[in-house]
C-alpha positions in Angstrom: 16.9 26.5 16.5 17.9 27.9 12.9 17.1 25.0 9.9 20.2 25.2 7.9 19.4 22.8 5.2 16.4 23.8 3.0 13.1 21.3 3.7 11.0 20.1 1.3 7.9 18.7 2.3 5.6 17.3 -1.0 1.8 18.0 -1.1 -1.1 16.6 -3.0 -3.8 19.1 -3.1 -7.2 16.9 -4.6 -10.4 19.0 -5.1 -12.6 20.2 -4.7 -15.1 18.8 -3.1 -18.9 19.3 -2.3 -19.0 18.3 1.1 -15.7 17.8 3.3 -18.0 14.9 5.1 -18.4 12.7 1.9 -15.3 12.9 0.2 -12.6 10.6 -0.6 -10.0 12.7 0.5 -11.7 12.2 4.1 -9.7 8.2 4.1 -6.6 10.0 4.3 -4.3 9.4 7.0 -3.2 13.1 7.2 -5.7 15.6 6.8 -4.7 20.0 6.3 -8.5 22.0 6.7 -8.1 25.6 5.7 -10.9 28.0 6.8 -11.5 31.6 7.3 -13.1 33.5 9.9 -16.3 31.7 11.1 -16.1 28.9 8.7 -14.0 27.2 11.1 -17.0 25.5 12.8 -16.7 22.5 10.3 -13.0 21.8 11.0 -13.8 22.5 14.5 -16.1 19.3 13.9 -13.2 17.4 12.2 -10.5 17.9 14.9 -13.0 16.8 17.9 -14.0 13.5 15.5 -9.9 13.3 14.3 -8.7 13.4 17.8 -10.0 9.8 19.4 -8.5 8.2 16.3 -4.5 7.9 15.3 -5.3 10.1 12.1 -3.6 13.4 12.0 -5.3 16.4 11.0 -3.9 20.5 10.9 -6.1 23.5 10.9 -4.7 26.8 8.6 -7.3 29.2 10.1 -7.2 32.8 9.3 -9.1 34.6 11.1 -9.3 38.8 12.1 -11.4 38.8 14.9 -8.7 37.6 18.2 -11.6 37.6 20.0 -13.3 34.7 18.0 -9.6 32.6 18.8 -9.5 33.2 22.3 -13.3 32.0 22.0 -11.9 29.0 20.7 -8.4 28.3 22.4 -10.5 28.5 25.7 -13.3 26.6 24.8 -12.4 23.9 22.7 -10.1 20.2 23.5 -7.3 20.3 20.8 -6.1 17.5 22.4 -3.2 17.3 24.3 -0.5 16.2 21.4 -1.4 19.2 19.3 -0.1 22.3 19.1 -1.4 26.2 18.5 0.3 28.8 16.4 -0.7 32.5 16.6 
């Protein structure tokens, strides 16, 4: 399906921070975590704590290695109302 009409989504960007665990940005009902290669352990963390609650949080994960995101797509619950891009 082709979007037609430009979409505009605002963003607040606060930071940042010395610990992702401590922060006030962590009370947030929507949460984007953005990590590179193997720093994606932490937000790893964050999705498996996010994902019993009705808090939403996306992952932007960059990453070289397709064999470290099979690792992960076969090994780790993303829940069931979430969704991978690749």
């Amino acid at each position: 399906k082709t979007i037609t009409t430009p979409m505009h989504k605002p963003a607040f960007v606060v930071g940042p921070f010395l610990s992702p665990f401590s922060s006030p940005a962590m009370d947030s009902e929507h949460l984007v975590a953005v990590a590179s290669g193997i720093g994606v352990t932490p937000a790893i963390s964050l999705i498996k704590q996010y994902s019993r609650t009705s808090r939403r949080l996306n992952l932007i994960w960059i990453c070289r290695d397709a064999g470290l995101v099979e690792h992960f797509l076969q090994n780790v619950d993303f829940g069931s109302d979430g969704y991978t891009l690749i």
